[in-house]
C-alpha angles and dihedrals in degrees: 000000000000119000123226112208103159106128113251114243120190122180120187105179127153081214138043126145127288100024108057124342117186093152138037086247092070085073097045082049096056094043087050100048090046080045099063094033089059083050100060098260113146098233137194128179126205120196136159117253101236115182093255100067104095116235102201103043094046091043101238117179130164126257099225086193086070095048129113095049112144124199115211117200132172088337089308114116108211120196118238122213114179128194140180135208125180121251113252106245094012141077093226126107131228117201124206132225113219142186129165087217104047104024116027097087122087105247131076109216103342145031134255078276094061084250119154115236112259089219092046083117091057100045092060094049088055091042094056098037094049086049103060086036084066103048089051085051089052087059085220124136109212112201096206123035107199114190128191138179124024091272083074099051112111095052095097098052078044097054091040097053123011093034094030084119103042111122090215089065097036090104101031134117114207110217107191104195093215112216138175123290112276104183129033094199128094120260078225139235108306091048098100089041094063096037091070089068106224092332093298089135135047131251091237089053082062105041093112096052088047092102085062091203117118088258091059096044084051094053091047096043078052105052098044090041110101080215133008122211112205110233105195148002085262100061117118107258094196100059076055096055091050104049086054086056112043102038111007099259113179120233140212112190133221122283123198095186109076116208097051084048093075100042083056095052085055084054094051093054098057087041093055088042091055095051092083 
């Protein structure tokens, strides 16, 4: 029987380079993905599928084995379509989340107005839920989740709750990169409704992202994550502090220069895996 002993690397971002960059972070993320890749680190990518990634530059095309997932949230069965396309300059694959509904139209979080989505709410939920659905589906065990970006933020509450008991996360770290505060709007009232996912958690497990504002989605993603890596200059260093103090999480700090930044990123990794 042949062992396998690559370290897992997961990454569940609603931005990477070069498919759609809204922050600086999208580029970090590219460079650090190839860069583990390049290290023998066995890599996936999530992202969601937003209309503005362009299919057919970026050679999407769907991966009919996955097909026929399901997310139900709230009573509502959402239909799952999941793509891949192969990173540019790496032999590594990122698979797409879709959905006609929340995806198809050509915009990320608000319209041609400049006006936020009224279901943007719903469409993380969906995000964060397909996401870990698909992993299950894969049948393949990561060692490190890294999350990045808001959009990603209710993945640790999920892993430490919901899929406490999965035997594909059994083994897994959750890293959350923490980064400044990109909307000043609510995600709304039904968002913690719909968060709990069909009322697998509890109301206590979300007291933190009640506020529903990316503060708030920052603090919970804080709290749940095993480290937290700080994105940019603008991340809140007090969630930070916090979270070292009340349950142990283990920091990176902020790097202005890049490219160590990312060699960093590799250390951390096998700190955060060797800290059982």
């Amino acid at each position: 029987m042949v062992i396998n002993n690559k370290k897992r690397i997961l990454f569940i971002a609603h931005e990477m380079s070069p498919y759609l960059e809204l922050t600086d972070y999208a580029k970090t993320l590219n460079e650090l993905v190839v860069k583990c890749n390049d290290s023998n680190m066995e890599v996936r990518v999530i992202m969601p599928r937003f209309g503005v990634v362009n299919e057919r530059r970026h050679r999407l095309h769907e991966v009919v084995r996955l097909s026929g997932i399901n997310v139900i949230i709230d009573n509502d069965d959402i239909p799952l379509l999941i793509k891949v396309a192969s990173l540019p300059t790496a032999r590594l694959q990122v698979y797409f989340m879709d959905n006609e509904e929340y995806f198809k139209r050509k915009a990320v979080f608000r319209d041609a107005e400049g006006n936020w989505f009224d279901d943007n709410a719903m469409r993380m939920v969906f995000f964060c839920k397909g996401a870990l659905e698909t992993v299950k589906k894969f049948g393949w065990p990561p060692d490190i989740i890294h999350c990045s970006g808001w959009m990603t933020s209710l993945i640790p509450v999920y892993l430490k709750t919901a899929y406490k008991k999965e035997p594909v996360f059994a083994n897994a770290k959750c890293l959350y990169t923490l980064q400044g505060n990109s909307f000043k709007e609510k995600l709304g009232p039904e968002f913690l409704k719909k968060a709990r996912i069909s009322n697998q958690i509890k109301e206590k497990d979300l007291e933190l992202y009640a506020p529903s504002t990316n503060a708030a989605l920052n603090a919970g993603a804080c709290h749940f994550a095993d480290a937290i890596a700080i994105g940019d200059t603008k991340a809140d260093k007090k969630l930070v502090d916090t979270a070292k103090e009340e349950n142990g999480a283990t920091l990176l700090p902020y790097n202005k220069h890049h490219t160590e930044d990312v060699e960093e990123y590799l250390e951390f990794y096998e700190k955060i895996g060797a800290a059982g």
